[in-house]
Residue, then its C-alpha position, 0 to 999 in steps of 0.5 A: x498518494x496524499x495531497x501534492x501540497x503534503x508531498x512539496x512540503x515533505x521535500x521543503x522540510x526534509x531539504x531545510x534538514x539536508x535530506x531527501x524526502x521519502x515518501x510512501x505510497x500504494x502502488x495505486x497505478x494512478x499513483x505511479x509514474x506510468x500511470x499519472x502525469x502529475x506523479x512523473x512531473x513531480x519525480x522529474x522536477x524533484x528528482x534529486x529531493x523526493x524519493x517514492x517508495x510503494x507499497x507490495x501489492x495486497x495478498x490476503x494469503x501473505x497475511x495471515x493476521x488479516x483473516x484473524x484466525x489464520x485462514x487463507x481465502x482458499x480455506x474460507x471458500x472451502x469452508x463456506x461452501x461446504x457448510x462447515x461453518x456451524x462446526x468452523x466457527x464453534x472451535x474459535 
């Protein structure tokens, strides 16, 4: 999660607005409640103004534009550990 200074001046600026804060953040365990006292302090304090959203955890499979030519990780270790990468490669 960014900065708690970030975070306090995002829920000032949305409630000057009227609004509530939202906030994204990766499901970094040290960024959860469970996992940081700090982040359960300040949704426990800012309860009413600051609402966190995270991130789905990364999965490279899910992603097809991550590997760049639409190859799961499976593929990939097929490919590299049978050789094939000469022949793989000269098609992109």
């Amino acid at each position: 999660m960014c900065d708690v200074a970030q975070v306090r001046a995002a829920v000032a600026r949305s409630k000057r607005r009227g609004r509530v804060a939202i906030v994204k953040a990766s499901n970094l365990k040290a960024h959860t409640p469970a996992g940081s006292l700090l982040v359960r302090g300040m949704l426990t304090e800012l309860k009413e103004q600051l609402y966190l959203v995270y991130t789905p955890a990364y999965d490279p499979d899910a992603n097809r534009h991550s590997h760049g030519s639409g190859v799961s990780r499976d593929e990939w270790s097929r490919i590299i550990t049978s050789g094939e990468t000469s022949s793989f490669c000269s098609q992109m």
